[in-house]
N, C-alpha and C positions, 0 to 999 in steps of 0.2 A: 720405766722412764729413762732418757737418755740422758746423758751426760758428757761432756766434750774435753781431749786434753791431748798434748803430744804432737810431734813432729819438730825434727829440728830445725832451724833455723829460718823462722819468721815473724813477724809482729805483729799480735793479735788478742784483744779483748773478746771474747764471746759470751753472749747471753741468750739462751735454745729454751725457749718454751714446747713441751709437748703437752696434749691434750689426750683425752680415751683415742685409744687407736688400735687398727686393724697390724701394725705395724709390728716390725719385733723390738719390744723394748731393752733397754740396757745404758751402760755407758758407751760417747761415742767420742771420738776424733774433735777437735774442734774444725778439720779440714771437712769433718763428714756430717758436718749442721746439716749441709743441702744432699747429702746423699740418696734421699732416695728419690727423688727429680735426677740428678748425674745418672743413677741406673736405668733412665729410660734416654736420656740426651746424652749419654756419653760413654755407655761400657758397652762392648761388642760391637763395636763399629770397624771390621774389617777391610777398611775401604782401600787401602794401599798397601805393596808388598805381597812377598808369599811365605809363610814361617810352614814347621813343624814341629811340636812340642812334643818334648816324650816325660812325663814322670814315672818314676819305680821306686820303691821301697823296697831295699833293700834288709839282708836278713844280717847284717851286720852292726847290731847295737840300732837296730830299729832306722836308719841312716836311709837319706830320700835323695836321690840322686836327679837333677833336673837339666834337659839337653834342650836346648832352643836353636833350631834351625833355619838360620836366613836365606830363601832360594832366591839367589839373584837372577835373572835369564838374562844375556848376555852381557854379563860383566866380564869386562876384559882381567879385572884386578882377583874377584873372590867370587868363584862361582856360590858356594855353600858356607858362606861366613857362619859361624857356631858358639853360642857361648853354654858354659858347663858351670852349675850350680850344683852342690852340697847339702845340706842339712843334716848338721850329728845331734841327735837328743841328749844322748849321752857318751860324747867324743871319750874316746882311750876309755871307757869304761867310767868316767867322773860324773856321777849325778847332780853336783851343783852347778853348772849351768851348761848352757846348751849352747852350740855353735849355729845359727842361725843359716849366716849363709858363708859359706868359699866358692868363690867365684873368679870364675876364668873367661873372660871375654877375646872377642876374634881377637882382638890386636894383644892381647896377651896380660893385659892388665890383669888385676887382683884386688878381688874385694874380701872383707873379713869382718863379718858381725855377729856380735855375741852376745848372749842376757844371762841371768839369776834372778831367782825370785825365793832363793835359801838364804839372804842376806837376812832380812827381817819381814815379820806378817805382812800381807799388803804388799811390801815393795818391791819394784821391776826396776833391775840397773840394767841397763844397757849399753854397749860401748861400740861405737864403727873404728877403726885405726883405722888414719892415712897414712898407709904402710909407704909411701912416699916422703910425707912430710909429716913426722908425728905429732908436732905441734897443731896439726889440724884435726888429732883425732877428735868427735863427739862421743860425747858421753848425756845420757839421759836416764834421768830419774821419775818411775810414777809409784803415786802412791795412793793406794785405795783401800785401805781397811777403817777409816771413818765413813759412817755410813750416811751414802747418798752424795759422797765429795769423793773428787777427785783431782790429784795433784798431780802438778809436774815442772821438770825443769829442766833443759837442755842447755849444755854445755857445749862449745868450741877451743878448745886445747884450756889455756887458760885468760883467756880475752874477757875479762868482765863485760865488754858491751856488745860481744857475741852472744851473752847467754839470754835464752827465753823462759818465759815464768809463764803456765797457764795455773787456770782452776774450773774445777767447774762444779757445778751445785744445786742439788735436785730437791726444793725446801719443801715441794708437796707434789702430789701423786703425777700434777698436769705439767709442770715445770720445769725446767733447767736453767741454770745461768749457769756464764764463766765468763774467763776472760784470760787473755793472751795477750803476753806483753813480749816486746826486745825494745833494746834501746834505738832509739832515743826513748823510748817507753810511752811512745804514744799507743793506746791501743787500738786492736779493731774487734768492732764488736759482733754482735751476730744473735738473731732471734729464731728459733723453731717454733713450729705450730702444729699439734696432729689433731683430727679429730674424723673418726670414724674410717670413712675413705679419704678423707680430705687433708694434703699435708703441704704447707707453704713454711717458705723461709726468707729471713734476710739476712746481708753480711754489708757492714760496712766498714771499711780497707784505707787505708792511704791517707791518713790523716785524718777522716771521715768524708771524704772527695769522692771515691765512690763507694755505688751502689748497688747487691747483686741480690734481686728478688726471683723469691724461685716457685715453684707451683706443683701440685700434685696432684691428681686424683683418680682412683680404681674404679674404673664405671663398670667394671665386672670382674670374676673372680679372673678371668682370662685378659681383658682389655685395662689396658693405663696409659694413661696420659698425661705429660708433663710442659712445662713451661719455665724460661728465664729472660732476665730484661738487664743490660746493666747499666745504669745511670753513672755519668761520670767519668772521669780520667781517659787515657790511652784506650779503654774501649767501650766509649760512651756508645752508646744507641745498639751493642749489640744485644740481639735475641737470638733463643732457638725454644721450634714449638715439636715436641715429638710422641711418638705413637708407640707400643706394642703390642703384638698379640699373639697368644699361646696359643696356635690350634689343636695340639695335642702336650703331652708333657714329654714330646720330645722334640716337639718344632715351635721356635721365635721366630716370629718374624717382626724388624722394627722399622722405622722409619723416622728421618728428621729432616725441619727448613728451617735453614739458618739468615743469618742477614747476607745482602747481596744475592739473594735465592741461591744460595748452596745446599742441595738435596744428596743426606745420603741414606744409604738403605741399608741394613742388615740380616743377615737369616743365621740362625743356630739351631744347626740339627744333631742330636744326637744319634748315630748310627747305629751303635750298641754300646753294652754298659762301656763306658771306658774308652770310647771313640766320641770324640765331639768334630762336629766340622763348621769353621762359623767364618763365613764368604760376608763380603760387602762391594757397597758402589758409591760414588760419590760424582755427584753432576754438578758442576758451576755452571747457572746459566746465563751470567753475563759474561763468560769468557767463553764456554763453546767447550771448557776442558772436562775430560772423565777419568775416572782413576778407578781399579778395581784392586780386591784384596781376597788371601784364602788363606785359613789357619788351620791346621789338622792335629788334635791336643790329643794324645795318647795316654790313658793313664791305668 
């Protein structure tokens, strides 16, 4: 059964029913209620840009090294803009906690994220510094060794009405509730539903103003098919209805219509082990515009 909690800085009540399912169960995100509709409408869509990704691990204290490569075609300013990622499992040799990510972006900036989970049973500290401003670093706490619950709480330097409270609560086999709060502590809440092939959700956000229902269902072990509708606020009346299919287990191919018929496409081919290639397209057809994308992940 899933369960939901985590992410800093937002406001949100959640409550996730799951049912028997085909699905992998656990605890989840309260961001990831509707995730597995988002993995047919929303992940692998290479529709703009050209990247190349390279990961390696590394024989130095198990350390994963991550190069992301922006190919711009004629840019005057940054033909191959690059940003460089880290992961030390166990940085200088220290096995209580892990350095998640150091990070070096084109323009030079610096990120730095770190967790433990040697503090106490169950619990994940986590800390991001804004190695700029440190009064803005977050700090976030879960906590999961009562069983079928899951806690959390996210921090912004020391701002009490920066911080976010979820929970979330699994009382029988088909079920989840939680709930996510920031101040002003209004929540938003949120329902999951599984049952066999069949997985639907809802989130409702912004006071309870809107509303995001979402749809799911495996018509074969190769084909699925999703759906989302939003009621409400800033993007009242949007949907997207979309499609995959595995021809083999090493070709995706996907497809989505969004509102205003914006059609985009996707393909993920796997070349060989450790070569993934996943190209897209994207057509507006009330403007006439097309946009394409190629990512080449090496691992």
């Amino acid at each position: 059964m899933l369960c939901s909690a985590s992410n800093l800085g937002s406001s949100t009540v959640s409550f996730v029913c799951r049912l028997p399912i085909n699905f992998t169960m656990g605890p989840v995100k309260f961001d990831d209620i509707d995730k597995t509709s988002k993995e047919v409408l929303s992940d692998d869509y290479q529709t703009s840009g050209y990247q190349i990704k390279a990961k390696q691990k590394t024989s130095w204290q198990g350390s994963v090294v991550t190069t992301a490569v922006d190919l711009v075609p004629g840019s005057k300013e940054c033909v191959t803009p690059a940003k460089l990622t880290m992961k030390l499992p166990t940085p200088f040799g220290c096995p209580f906690f892990v350095l998640e990510k150091l990070e070096m972006d084109k323009k030079g900036g610096l990120k730095l994220e770190a967790s433990t989970e040697k503090v106490a049973k169950g619990l994940k500290i986590e800390v991001k510094p804004e190695l700029n401003d440190p009064a803005k670093t977050k700090t976030g706490l879960t906590y999961s060794a009562l069983k079928d619950v899951r806690l959390a709480a996210d921090f912004t330097g020391v701002a009490v009405q920066d911080t976010v409270a979820e929970i979330t609560v699994q009382p029988c086999q088909y079920v989840v509730l939680g709930a996510k709060m920031k101040a002003p502590w209004c929540p938003e809440v949120g329902i999951r539903a599984v049952h066999g092939p069949y997985f639907a959700s809802l989130l409702a956000k912004e006071k309870f103003s809107t509303f995001t229902a979402s749809c799911h269902y495996k018509a074969l072990d190769n084909v699925r098919v999703a759906g989302s509708y939003v009621y409400g606020g800033k993007k009242n009346g949007t949907f997207a209805l979309g499609l995959t299919y595995s021809c083999n287990k090493n070709t995706l191919m996907k497809v989505k219509l969004e509102k205003d018929m914006v059609v985009s496409c996707g393909l993920k081919q796997t070349l060989s082990k450790g070569f993934t290639l996943l190209g897209g397209m994207k057509y507006d057809a009330n403007k006439g515009e097309r946009s394409y994308g190629l990512q080449l992940s090496i691992e």
